[in-house]
C-alpha positions as CSV (number, residue, x, y, z in Angstrom):
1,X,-12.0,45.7,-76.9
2,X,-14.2,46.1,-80.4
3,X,-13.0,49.1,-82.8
4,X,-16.0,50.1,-84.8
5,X,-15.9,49.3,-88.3
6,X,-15.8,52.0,-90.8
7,X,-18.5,52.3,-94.0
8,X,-15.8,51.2,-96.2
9,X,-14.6,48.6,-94.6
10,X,-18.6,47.3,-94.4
11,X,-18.6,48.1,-98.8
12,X,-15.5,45.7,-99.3
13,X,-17.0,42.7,-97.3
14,X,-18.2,39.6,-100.2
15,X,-20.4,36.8,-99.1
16,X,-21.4,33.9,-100.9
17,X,-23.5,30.8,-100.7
18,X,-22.4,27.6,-100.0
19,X,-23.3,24.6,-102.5
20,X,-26.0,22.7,-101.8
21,X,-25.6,19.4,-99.5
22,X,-27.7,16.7,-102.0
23,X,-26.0,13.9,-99.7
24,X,-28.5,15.1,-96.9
25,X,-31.7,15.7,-99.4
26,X,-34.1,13.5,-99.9
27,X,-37.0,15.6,-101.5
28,X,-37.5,18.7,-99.8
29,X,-36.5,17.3,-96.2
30,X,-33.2,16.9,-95.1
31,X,-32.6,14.3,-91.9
32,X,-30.1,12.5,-89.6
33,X,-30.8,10.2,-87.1
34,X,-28.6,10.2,-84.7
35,X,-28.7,7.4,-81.8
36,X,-25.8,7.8,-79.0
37,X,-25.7,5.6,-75.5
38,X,-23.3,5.8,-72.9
39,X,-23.1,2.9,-70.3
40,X,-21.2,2.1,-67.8
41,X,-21.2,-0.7,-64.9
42,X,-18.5,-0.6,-61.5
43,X,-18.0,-3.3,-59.0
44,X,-16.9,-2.7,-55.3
45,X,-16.7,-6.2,-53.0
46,X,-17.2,-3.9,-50.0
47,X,-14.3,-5.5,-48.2
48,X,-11.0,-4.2,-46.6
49,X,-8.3,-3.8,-49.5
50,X,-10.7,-4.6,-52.3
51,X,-10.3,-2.9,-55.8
52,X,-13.0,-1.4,-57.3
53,X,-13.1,-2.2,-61.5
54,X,-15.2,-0.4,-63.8
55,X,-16.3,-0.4,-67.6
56,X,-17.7,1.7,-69.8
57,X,-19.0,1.8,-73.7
58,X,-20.2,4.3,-75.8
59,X,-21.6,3.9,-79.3
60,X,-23.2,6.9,-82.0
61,X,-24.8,5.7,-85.1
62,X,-25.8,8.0,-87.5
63,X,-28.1,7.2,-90.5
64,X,-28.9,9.4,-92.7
65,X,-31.8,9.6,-95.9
């Protein structure tokens, strides 16, 4: 359940900006490339008893200018 907040407690509340990110500027544009891929391969014999075995790989590269 929200209480409402009184016109005093709204007065006391301070903000501020946060610094600027120059690792992510490049001019006026800031950019990320982000590539991700997920594979994955599983192999069944189809036979009585068999074991099923599976793999999977996952890679993210992020570049950024």
């Amino acid at each position: 359940m929200r209480r409402e907040l009184t016109i005093a407690e709204l007065e006391a509340e301070r903000t501020e900006l946060l610094p600027a990110r120059e690792t992510l500027t490049f001019g006026n544009t800031n950019w990320a490339n982000v590539f991700a891929s997920n594979s994955s391969l599983a192999l069944n014999a189809a036979s009585l008893y068999s074991m099923a075995n599976s793999a999977a790989a996952q890679s993210i590269t992020v570049t950024q200018g």
